[in-house]
C-alpha positions as CSV (number, residue, x, y, z in Angstrom):
1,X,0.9,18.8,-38.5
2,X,3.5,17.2,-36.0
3,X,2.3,19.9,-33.8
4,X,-1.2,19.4,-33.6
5,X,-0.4,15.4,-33.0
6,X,1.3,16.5,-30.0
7,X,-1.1,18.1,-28.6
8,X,-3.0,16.6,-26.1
9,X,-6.1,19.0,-26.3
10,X,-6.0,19.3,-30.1
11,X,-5.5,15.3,-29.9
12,X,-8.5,14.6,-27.6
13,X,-10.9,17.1,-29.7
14,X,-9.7,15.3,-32.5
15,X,-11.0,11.7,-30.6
16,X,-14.2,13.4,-29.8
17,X,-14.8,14.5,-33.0
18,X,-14.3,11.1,-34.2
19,X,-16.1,9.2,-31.9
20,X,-19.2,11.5,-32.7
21,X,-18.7,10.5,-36.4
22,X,-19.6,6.9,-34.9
23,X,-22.7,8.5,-33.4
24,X,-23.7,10.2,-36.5
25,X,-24.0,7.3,-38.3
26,X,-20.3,6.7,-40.3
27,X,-19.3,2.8,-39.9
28,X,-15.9,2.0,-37.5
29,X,-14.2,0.7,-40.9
30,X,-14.6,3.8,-42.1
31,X,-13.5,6.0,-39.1
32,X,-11.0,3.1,-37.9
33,X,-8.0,4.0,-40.8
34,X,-8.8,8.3,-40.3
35,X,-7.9,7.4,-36.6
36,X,-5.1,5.6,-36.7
37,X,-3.4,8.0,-39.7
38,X,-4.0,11.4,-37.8
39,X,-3.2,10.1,-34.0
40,X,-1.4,7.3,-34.4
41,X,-2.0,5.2,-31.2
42,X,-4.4,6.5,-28.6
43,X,-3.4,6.9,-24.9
44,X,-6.2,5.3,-22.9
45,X,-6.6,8.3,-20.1
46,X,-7.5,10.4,-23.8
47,X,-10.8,7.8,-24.4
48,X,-12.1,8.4,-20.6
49,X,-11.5,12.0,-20.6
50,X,-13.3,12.2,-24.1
51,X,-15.9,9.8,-23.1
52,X,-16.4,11.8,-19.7
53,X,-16.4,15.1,-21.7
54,X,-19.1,13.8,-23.8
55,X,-21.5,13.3,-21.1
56,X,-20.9,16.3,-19.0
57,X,-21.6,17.9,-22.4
58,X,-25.0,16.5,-22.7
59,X,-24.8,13.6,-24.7
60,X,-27.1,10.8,-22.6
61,X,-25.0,7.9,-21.0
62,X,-27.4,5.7,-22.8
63,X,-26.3,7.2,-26.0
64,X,-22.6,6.1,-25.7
65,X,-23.6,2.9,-24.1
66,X,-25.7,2.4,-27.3
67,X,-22.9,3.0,-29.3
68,X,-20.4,1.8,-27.1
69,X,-19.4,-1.2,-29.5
70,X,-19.1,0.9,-32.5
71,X,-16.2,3.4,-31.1
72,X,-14.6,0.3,-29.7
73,X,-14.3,-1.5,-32.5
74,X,-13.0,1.5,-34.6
75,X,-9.7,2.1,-31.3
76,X,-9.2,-1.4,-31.3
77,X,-5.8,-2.0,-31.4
78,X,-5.1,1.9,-31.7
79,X,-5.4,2.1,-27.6
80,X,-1.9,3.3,-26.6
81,X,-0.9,1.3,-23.0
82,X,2.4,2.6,-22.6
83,X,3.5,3.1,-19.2
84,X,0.5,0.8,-17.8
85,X,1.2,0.4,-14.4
86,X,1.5,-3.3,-13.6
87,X,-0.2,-4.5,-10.4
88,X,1.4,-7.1,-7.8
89,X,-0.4,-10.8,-7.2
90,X,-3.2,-10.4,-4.7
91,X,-3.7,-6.7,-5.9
92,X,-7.3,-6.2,-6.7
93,X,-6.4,-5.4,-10.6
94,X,-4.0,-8.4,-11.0
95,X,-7.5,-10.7,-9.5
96,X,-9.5,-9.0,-11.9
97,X,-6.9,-9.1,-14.7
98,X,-6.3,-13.2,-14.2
99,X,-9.9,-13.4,-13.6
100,X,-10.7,-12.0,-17.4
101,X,-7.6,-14.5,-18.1
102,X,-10.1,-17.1,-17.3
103,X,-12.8,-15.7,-18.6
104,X,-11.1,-16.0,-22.5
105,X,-9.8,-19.0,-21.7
106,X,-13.6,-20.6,-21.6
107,X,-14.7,-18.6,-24.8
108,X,-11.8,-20.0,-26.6
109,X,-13.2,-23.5,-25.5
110,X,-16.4,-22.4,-26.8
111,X,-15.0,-21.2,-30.2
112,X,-13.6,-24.7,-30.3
113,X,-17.3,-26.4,-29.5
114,X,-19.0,-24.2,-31.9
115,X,-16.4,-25.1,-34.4
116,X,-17.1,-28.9,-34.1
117,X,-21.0,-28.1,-34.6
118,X,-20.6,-26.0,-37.0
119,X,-18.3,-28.7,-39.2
120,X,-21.0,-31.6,-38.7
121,X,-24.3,-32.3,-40.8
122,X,-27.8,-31.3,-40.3
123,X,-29.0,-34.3,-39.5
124,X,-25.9,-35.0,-37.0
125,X,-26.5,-35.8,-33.1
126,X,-24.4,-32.9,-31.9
127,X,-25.9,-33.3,-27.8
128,X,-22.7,-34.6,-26.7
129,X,-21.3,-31.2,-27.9
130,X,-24.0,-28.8,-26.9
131,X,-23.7,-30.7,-22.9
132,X,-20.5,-29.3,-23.0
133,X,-21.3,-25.8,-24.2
134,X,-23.7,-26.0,-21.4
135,X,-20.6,-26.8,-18.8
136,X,-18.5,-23.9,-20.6
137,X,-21.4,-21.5,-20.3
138,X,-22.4,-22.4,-16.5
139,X,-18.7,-21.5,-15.8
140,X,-19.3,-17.9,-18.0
141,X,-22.1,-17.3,-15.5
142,X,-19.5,-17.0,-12.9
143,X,-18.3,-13.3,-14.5
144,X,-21.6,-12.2,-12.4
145,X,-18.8,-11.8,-9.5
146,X,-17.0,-10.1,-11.4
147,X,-19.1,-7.7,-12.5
148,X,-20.6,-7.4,-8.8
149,X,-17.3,-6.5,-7.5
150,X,-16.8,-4.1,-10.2
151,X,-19.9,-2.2,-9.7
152,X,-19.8,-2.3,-5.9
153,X,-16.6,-1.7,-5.3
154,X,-14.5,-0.2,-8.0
155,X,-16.9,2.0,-9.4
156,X,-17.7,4.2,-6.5
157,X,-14.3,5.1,-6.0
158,X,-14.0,6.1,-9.7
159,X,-16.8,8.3,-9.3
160,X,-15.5,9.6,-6.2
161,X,-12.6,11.1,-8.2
162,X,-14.5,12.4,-11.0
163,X,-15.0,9.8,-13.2
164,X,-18.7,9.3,-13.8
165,X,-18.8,8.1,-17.7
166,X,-17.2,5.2,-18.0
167,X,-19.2,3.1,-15.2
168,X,-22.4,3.8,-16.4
169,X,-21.7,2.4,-19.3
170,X,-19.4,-0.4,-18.3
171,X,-22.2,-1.1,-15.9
172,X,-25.3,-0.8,-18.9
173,X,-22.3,-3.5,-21.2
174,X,-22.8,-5.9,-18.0
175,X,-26.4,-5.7,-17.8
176,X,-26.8,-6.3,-21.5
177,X,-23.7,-9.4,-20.8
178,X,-26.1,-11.0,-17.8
179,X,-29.1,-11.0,-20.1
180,X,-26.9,-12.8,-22.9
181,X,-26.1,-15.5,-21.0
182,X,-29.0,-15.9,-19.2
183,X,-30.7,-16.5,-22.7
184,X,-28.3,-18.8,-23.4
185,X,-28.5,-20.5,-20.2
186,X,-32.5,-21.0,-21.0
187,X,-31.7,-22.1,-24.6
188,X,-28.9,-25.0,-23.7
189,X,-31.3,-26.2,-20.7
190,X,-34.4,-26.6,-23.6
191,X,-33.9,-29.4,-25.3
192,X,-32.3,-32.8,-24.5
193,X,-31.6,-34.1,-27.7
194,X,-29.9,-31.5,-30.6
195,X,-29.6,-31.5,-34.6
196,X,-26.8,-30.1,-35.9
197,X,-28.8,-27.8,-37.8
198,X,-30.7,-26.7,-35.0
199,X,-27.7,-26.2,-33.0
200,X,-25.7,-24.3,-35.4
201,X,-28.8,-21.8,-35.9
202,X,-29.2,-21.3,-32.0
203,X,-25.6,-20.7,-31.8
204,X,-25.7,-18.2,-34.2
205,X,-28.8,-16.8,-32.9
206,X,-28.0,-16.9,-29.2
207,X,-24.9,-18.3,-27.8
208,X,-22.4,-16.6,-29.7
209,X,-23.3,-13.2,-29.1
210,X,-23.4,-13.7,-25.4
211,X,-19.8,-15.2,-25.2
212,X,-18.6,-12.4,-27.7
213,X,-20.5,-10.1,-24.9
214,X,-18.2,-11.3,-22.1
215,X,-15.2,-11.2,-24.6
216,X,-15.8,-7.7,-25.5
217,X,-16.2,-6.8,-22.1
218,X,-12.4,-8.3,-21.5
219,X,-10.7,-6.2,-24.2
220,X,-12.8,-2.9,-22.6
221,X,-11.2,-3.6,-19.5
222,X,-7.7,-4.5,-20.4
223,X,-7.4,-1.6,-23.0
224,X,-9.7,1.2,-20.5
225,X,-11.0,0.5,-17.3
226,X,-7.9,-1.0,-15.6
227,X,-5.2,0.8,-16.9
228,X,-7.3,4.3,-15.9
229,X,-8.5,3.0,-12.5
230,X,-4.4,2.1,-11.5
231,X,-3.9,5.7,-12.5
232,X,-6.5,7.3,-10.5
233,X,-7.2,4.9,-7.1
234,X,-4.7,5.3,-4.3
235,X,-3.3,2.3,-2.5
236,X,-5.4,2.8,0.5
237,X,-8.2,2.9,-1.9
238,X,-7.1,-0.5,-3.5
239,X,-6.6,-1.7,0.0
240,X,-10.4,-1.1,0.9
241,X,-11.4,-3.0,-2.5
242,X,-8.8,-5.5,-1.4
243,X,-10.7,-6.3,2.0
244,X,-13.7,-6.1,0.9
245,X,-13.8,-8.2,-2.2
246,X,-13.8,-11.5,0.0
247,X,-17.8,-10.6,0.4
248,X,-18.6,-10.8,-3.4
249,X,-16.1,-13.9,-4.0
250,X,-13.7,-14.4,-7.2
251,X,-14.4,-15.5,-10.5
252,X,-12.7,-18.8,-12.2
253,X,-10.0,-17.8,-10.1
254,X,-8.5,-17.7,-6.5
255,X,-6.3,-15.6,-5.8
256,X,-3.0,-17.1,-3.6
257,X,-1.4,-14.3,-2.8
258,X,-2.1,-11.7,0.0
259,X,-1.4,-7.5,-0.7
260,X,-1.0,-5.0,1.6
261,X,0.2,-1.5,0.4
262,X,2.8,0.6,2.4
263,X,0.4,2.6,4.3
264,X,-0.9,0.8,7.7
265,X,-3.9,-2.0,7.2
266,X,-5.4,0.1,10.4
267,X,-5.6,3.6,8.3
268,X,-7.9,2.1,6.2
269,X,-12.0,2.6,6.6
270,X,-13.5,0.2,6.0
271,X,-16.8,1.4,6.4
272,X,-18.7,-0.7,3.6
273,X,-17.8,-3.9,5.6
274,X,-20.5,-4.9,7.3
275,X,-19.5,-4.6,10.9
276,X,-22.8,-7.3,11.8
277,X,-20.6,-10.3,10.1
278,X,-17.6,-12.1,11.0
279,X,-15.2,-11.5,8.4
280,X,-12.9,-14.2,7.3
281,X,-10.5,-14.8,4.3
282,X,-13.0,-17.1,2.6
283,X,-16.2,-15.7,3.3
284,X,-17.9,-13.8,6.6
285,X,-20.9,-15.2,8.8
286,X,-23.7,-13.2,11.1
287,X,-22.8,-14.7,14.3
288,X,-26.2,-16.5,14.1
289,X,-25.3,-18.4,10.8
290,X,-21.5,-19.1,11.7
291,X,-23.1,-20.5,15.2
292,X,-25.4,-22.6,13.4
293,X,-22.9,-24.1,11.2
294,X,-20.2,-25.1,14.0
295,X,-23.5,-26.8,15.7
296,X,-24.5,-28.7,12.6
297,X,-21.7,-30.0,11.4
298,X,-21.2,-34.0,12.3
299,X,-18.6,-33.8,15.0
300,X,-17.7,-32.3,18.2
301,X,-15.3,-30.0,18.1
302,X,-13.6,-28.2,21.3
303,X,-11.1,-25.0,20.5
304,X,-8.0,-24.9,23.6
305,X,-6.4,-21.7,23.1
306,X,-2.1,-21.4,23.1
307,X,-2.4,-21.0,27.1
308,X,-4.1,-24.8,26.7
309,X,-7.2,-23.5,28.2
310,X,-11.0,-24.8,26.9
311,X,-12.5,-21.6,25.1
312,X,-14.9,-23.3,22.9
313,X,-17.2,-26.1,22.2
314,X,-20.1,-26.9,19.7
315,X,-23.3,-27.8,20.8
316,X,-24.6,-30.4,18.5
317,X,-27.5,-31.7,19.0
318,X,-25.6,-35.5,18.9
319,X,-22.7,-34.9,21.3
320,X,-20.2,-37.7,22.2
321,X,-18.8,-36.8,25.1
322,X,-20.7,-34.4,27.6
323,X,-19.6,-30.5,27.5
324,X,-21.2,-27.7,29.9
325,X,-19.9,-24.4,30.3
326,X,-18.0,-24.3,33.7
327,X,-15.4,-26.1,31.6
328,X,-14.4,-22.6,29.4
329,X,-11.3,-20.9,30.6
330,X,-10.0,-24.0,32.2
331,X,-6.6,-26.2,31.7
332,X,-7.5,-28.3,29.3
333,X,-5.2,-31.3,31.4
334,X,-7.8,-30.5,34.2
335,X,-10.6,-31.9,31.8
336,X,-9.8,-35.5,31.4
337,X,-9.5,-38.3,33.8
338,X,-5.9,-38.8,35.6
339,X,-5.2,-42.1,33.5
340,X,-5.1,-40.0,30.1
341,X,-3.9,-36.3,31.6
342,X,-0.1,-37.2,31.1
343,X,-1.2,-37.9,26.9
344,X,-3.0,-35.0,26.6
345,X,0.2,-33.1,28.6
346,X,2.6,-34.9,25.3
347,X,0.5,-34.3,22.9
348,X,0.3,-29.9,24.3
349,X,3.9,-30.3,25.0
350,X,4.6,-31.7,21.1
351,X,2.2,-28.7,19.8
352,X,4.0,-26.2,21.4
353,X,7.3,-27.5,20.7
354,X,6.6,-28.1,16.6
355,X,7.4,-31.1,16.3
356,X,4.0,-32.8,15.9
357,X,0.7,-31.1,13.7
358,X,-1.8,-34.1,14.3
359,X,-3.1,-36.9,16.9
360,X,-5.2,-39.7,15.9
361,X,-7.0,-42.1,18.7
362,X,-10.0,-44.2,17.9
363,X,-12.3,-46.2,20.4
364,X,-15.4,-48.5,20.7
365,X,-17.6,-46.4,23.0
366,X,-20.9,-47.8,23.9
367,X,-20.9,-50.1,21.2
368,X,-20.1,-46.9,18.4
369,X,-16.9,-46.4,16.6
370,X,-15.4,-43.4,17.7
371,X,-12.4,-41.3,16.0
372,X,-11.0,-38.9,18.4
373,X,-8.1,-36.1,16.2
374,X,-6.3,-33.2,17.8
375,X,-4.9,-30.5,15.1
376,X,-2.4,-28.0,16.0
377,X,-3.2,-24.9,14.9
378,X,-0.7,-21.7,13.5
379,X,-0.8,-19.0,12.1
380,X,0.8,-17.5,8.8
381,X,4.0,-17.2,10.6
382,X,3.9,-20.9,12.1
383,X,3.1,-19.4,15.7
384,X,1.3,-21.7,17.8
385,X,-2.5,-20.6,18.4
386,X,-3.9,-23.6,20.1
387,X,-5.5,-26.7,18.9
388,X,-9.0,-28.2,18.5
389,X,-10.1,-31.8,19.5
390,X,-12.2,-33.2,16.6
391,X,-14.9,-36.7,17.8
392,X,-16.5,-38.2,15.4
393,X,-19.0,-41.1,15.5
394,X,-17.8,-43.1,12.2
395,X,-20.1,-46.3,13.0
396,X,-22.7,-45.6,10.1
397,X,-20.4,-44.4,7.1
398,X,-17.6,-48.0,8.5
399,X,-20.7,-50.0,7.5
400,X,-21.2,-48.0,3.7
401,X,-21.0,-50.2,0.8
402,X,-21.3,-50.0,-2.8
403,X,-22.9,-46.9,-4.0
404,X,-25.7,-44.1,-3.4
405,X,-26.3,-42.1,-6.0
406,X,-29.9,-41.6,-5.8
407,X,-31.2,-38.8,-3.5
408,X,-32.8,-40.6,-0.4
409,X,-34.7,-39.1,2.6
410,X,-35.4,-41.7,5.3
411,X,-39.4,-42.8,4.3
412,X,-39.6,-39.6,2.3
413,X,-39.1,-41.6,-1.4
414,X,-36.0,-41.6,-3.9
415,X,-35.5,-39.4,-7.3
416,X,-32.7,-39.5,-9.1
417,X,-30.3,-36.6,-9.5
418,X,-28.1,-37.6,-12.2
């Protein structure tokens, strides 16, 4: 018998004929204790391989995803992760696996709430309670990212080396995830005012199965998907998810640390960036959009680059001192009066040197406040890149008082927003 454990084939026939049991109709409980007695614990590459073979056999996707839960629940615990790789900080799979960290984190919150409700009497106020299942579930809704980066990015590589199966399901367990918590969402906005009796019904009902959806989705990718996908991707492969997750943004968590594999950033193609949009470390613009942002923001702003000459300048459509264009790729000491030039030549000189970051001036100008900064700018290895010259007319917000918290456009009317 010893033999046929240690076989992988004979073990992985002995899965599928399992798992088909599931599909047939027998109950996890049932198959869960003939699982763990004949193979002991599971290696996870044995449940994609099985799961693949399935499919390329001609049982539908949609069949397995159906079913998806049952077979789970009958491995749980019987997945063997031996040997798991273990990714670095910043690695894709370490984001995703402190990400899911997060994610439990909230729907052990929730377990608490629905504890609390579920403890009270029917005739109980519970509002207080459901307001902040409503907060705990907004923060579930963040998994869409997730899931996006998931389906966008990880999967097609999977599938690139063979592995077809397990996304189309994990993909169809998402879908049916999103529509669990948008009907949640739609629930906890429907009523002001809850009854304990009411709530505990609609939790019951509604909000419980869409947190156990993102819960169950947690264990599938801790026990399967991540363990499998560290197995199969390359590093240049994680590099490409890597630098292009950024575009689809990070869910309950952001991840501090930068990774960069052994083989060069530049052997890398990225061809699913989109080359049309400035791509940053917190996000990426169209040139149009990052434009229009440096041009609405309340300040000027003018960028001298580490040779201290002008290369850039908003154009706001309230500017405080006059700009034009002859000034670009000019010394910066050439742009200001000869009374102030041997400041501005300290204030360079201190930049370059390190020993100063920031310098503060503020004037009456017309009969308006005016704050005038300069910031030194570095990069990651403290190298000196230049420095910007912030103005800011603070005239209005010195005279604020009090409070606003009412939404007010000038003559347009007032509605509250709290």
């Amino acid at each position: 018998m010893s033999e046929l454990i240690d076989n992988a084939e004979r073990r992985k026939e002995l899965l599928k004929h399992m798992i088909l049991q599931l599909h047939k109709g027998e109950a996890p409980e049932q198959v869960r204790p003939q699982l763990i007695r004949v193979l002991g614990q599971v290696p996870y590459n044995d449940v994609v391989e099985v799961e693949q073979q399935l499919i390329d056999e001609g049982l539908p996707a949609e069949e397995i995803l159906k079913l998806c839960d049952m077979h789970t629940a009958a491995l749980q615990g019987a997945i063997d992760q031996t040997g798991a790789k273990q990714p670095p900080p910043g690695h894709p799979a370490h984001t995703l696996h402190k990400e899911n960290q997060a994610l439990q984190w909230e729907a052990e919150a929730i377990d608490k709430l629905y504890a609390e409700v579920s403890s009270t009497s029917g005739d109980e106020d519970v509002t207080a309670q459901m307001d902040d299942l409503q907060v705990r579930f907004n923060n579930l809704m963040d998994v869409e990212k997730h899931y996006l980066r998931k389906e966008h990015l990880l999967f097609p590589f999977l599938e690139k080396h063979g592995i077809t199966g397990p996304p189309k399901v994990m993909w169809g367990k998402h879908d049916e995830a999103r529509a669990k918590l948008v009907a949640a969402q739609d629930t906890l906005r429907s009523l002001e005012h809850w009854k304990a009796s009411d709530a505990q019904s609609i939790i019951g009902l509604v909000l419980r199965p869409a947190s156990a959806a993102v819960v169950d989705m947690v264990d599938k990718e801790a026990q399967i998907l991540l363990p499998m996908s560290l197995d199969t991707l390359s590093d240049t492969e994680w590099f490409e998810i890597a630098c292009q997750s950024n575009e689809y943004g990070y869910c309950l968590y952001d991840p501090t640390d930068s990774w960069t594999p052994d083989v060069a950033a530049g052997d890398v193609e990225l061809a699913s960036v989109d080359p049309q949009r400035v791509q940053l470390p917190s996000g990426s613009f169209t040139p149009a959009e990052l434009q229009a942002v440096l041009n609405t923001i309340p300040f000027d702003l003018t960028f001298v680059d580490k040779d201290d000459k002008v290369r850039y300048f908003t154009q706001g459509r309230e500017r405080i001192f006059s700009r034009s264009r002859a000034i670009l790729g000019r010394q910066v000491e050439y742009c200001h009066p000869p009374k102030s030039v041997h400041i501005v030549k300290q204030i360079l000189d201190d930049f370059h040197a390190g020993t100063q970051e920031h310098a503060h001036f503020w004037i009456t100008l017309r009969g308006r406040f005016i704050s005038i900064e300069y910031f030194a700018l570095r990069d990651p290895e403290s190298q000196y890149l230049g420095c910007i010259e912030v103005s800011q007319d603070l005239t209005e917000k010195r005279a604020l008082e009090g409070e606003q918290r009412l939404l007010s456009y000038a003559d347009e009317g007032v509605s509250d927003v709290n």
